[in-house]
N, C-alpha and C positions, 0 to 999 in steps of 0.2 A: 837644353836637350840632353837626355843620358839614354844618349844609343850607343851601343859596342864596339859599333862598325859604321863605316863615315856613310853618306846618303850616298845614292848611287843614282848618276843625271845619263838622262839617256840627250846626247845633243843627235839631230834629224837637217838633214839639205831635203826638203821635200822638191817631188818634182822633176823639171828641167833646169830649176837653178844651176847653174854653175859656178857659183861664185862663191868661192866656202872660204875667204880669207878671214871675215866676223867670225863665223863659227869655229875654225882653228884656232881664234884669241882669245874665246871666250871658253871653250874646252881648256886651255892652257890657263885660263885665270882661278875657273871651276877647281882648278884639278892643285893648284897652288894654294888654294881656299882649302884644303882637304877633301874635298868629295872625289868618289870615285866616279870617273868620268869612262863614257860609252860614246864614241863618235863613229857616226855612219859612212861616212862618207856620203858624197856627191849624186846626185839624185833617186833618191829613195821615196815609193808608193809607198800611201795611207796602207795597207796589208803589212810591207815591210819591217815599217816604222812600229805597226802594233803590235805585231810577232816578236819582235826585239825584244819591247817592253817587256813585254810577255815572258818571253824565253829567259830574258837575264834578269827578272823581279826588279825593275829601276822603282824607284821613287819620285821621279820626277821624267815626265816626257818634255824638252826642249824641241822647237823649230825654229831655225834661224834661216829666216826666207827673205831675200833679193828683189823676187823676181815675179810679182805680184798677183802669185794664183794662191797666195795664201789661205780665202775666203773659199773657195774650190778644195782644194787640200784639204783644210780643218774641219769642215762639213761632211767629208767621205773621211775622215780618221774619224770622228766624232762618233760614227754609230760602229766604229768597228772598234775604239776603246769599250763602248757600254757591252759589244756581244762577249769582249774577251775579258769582261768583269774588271778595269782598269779605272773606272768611274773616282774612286778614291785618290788615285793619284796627280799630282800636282801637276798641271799643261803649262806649259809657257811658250810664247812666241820669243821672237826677236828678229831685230832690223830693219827693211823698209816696208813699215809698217802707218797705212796713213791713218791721221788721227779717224777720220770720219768712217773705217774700217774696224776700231777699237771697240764698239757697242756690238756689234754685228758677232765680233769673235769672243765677245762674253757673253753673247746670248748662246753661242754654239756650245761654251762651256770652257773656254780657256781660261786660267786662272790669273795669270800676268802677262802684261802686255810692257814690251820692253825696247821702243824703234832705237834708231839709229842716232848713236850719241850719250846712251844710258850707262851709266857709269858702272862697272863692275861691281864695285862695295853692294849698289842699288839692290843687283840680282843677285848677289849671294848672299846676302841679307834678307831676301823675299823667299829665298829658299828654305834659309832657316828658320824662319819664323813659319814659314806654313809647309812646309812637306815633313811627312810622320815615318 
Protein backbone atom coordinates (compact mmCIF):
# COMPACT_ATOMS: atom_id res chain seq x y z
CA UNK A 1 0.00 0.00 0.00
CA UNK A 2 1.48 3.73 -0.64
CA UNK A 3 -0.76 5.86 1.25
CA UNK A 4 0.58 9.18 2.89
CA UNK A 5 -1.47 8.96 5.76
CA UNK A 6 -2.34 5.70 7.89
CA UNK A 7 -6.15 4.33 7.25
CA UNK A 8 -8.42 5.70 9.37
CA UNK A 9 -10.96 2.85 11.27
CA UNK A 10 -13.92 4.06 12.56
CA UNK A 11 -14.65 1.41 15.69
CA UNK A 12 -18.95 1.57 16.61
CA UNK A 13 -20.78 -0.05 20.18
CA UNK A 14 -23.93 -0.30 18.15
CA UNK A 15 -27.09 -0.16 20.04
CA UNK A 16 -27.74 -0.95 23.97
CA UNK A 17 -24.62 -2.97 24.12
CA UNK A 18 -22.72 -2.06 26.89
CA UNK A 19 -20.05 -3.98 27.02
CA UNK A 20 -17.13 -2.15 25.01
CA UNK A 21 -14.07 -3.93 26.83
CA UNK A 22 -13.34 -5.97 22.98
CA UNK A 23 -13.80 -2.88 21.33
CA UNK A 24 -11.28 -0.73 23.67
CA UNK A 25 -8.61 -3.93 22.75
CA UNK A 26 -9.01 -3.87 19.64
CA UNK A 27 -9.03 0.21 19.17
CA UNK A 28 -5.72 -0.17 21.18
CA UNK A 29 -4.45 -2.92 18.85
CA UNK A 30 -5.72 -1.00 15.64
CA UNK A 31 -4.06 1.93 16.79
CA UNK A 32 -0.56 0.15 17.68
CA UNK A 33 -0.85 -1.35 14.11
CA UNK A 34 -0.68 2.22 12.82
CA UNK A 35 -4.06 3.09 11.75
CA UNK A 36 -5.82 6.05 12.94
CA UNK A 37 -8.40 5.03 15.17
CA UNK A 38 -12.07 6.71 15.90
CA UNK A 39 -13.89 5.17 18.80
CA UNK A 40 -17.55 5.90 19.61
CA UNK A 41 -18.07 4.97 22.43
CA UNK A 42 -21.08 2.91 24.15
CA UNK A 43 -24.27 2.70 22.47
CA UNK A 44 -24.44 4.49 19.21
CA UNK A 45 -27.56 4.49 16.34
CA UNK A 46 -27.26 3.20 12.66
CA UNK A 47 -27.72 7.46 11.96
CA UNK A 48 -24.79 8.13 14.45
CA UNK A 49 -22.46 5.57 13.33
CA UNK A 50 -23.01 6.83 9.51
CA UNK A 51 -22.66 10.55 10.28
CA UNK A 52 -19.25 9.80 11.86
CA UNK A 53 -18.17 7.95 8.80
CA UNK A 54 -19.22 10.61 7.11
CA UNK A 55 -18.10 13.56 8.94
CA UNK A 56 -14.39 12.20 9.75
CA UNK A 57 -13.99 10.40 5.85
CA UNK A 58 -12.85 6.86 7.88
CA UNK A 59 -11.85 4.01 5.60
CA UNK A 60 -13.18 1.52 7.28
CA UNK A 61 -16.55 1.31 9.37
CA UNK A 62 -15.99 -1.45 12.46
CA UNK A 63 -18.95 -2.81 14.80
CA UNK A 64 -18.02 -4.59 17.66
CA UNK A 65 -21.28 -6.02 19.08
CA UNK A 66 -22.03 -8.29 22.32
CA UNK A 67 -25.32 -8.12 22.45
CA UNK A 68 -27.08 -9.64 19.61
CA UNK A 69 -29.01 -7.14 17.67
CA UNK A 70 -26.45 -7.13 15.32
CA UNK A 71 -28.63 -8.37 12.22
CA UNK A 72 -31.19 -5.37 13.26
CA UNK A 73 -28.34 -2.79 13.40
CA UNK A 74 -26.39 -3.80 10.20
CA UNK A 75 -29.70 -3.70 8.12
CA UNK A 76 -30.90 -0.15 9.27
CA UNK A 77 -26.80 1.05 8.85
CA UNK A 78 -26.98 -0.65 5.53
CA UNK A 79 -29.33 1.60 3.65
CA UNK A 80 -28.10 4.69 5.44
CA UNK A 81 -24.20 3.78 4.44
CA UNK A 82 -25.68 3.57 0.53
CA UNK A 83 -27.83 7.15 1.11
CA UNK A 84 -24.61 8.83 2.42
CA UNK A 85 -22.56 7.42 -0.50
CA UNK A 86 -20.20 5.08 2.03
CA UNK A 87 -20.83 1.90 -0.20
CA UNK A 88 -17.01 1.83 -1.15
CA UNK A 89 -15.86 1.52 2.32
CA UNK A 90 -14.72 -1.32 4.16
CA UNK A 91 -17.64 -2.76 7.01
CA UNK A 92 -16.49 -5.00 9.40
CA UNK A 93 -18.28 -6.59 12.42
CA UNK A 94 -16.80 -8.16 15.51
CA UNK A 95 -17.43 -10.37 18.66
CA UNK A 96 -20.36 -12.39 19.44
CA UNK A 97 -21.02 -13.09 16.36
CA UNK A 98 -22.88 -16.57 15.54
CA UNK A 99 -21.72 -18.50 12.79
CA UNK A 100 -25.18 -19.19 11.18
CA UNK A 101 -25.75 -15.02 11.42
CA UNK A 102 -22.44 -14.68 9.09
CA UNK A 103 -24.24 -15.25 5.43
CA UNK A 104 -27.09 -13.11 6.54
CA UNK A 105 -24.50 -10.05 7.47
CA UNK A 106 -22.66 -10.69 3.95
CA UNK A 107 -25.78 -10.57 2.18
CA UNK A 108 -26.41 -7.12 4.04
CA UNK A 109 -23.04 -6.11 2.66
CA UNK A 110 -20.51 -6.36 5.52
CA UNK A 111 -17.11 -7.15 4.33
CA UNK A 112 -15.42 -9.08 7.43
CA UNK A 113 -16.76 -11.01 9.87
CA UNK A 114 -14.51 -11.43 12.89
CA UNK A 115 -16.40 -13.26 16.28
CA UNK A 116 -14.92 -13.77 19.40
CA UNK A 117 -11.38 -15.18 19.74
CA UNK A 118 -10.07 -13.71 16.27
CA UNK A 119 -6.66 -12.77 16.52
CA UNK A 120 -5.60 -9.35 15.99
CA UNK A 121 -2.80 -9.95 13.29
CA UNK A 122 -6.21 -11.57 11.39
CA UNK A 123 -7.99 -8.08 11.35
CA UNK A 124 -5.36 -5.85 10.81
CA UNK A 125 -4.22 -7.75 7.99
CA UNK A 126 -7.85 -7.82 6.41
CA UNK A 127 -7.69 -4.26 6.82
CA UNK A 128 -4.72 -3.98 4.75
CA UNK A 129 -5.30 -5.91 2.22
CA UNK A 130 -8.77 -4.64 1.51
CA UNK A 131 -9.54 -1.08 2.52
CA UNK A 132 -8.24 1.85 -0.10
Amino acid sequence: MNRQTPLKVLIAKPGLDGHDQGAKVIVRALADAGFEVIYTGLRQTPEAVANIALEEGVDVIGLSSMAGSHLLFCTRLAALIKARGLEQKLWLIGGNIPVQDHQALREIGLDGIFPTGTHFEEIISFIRENAS
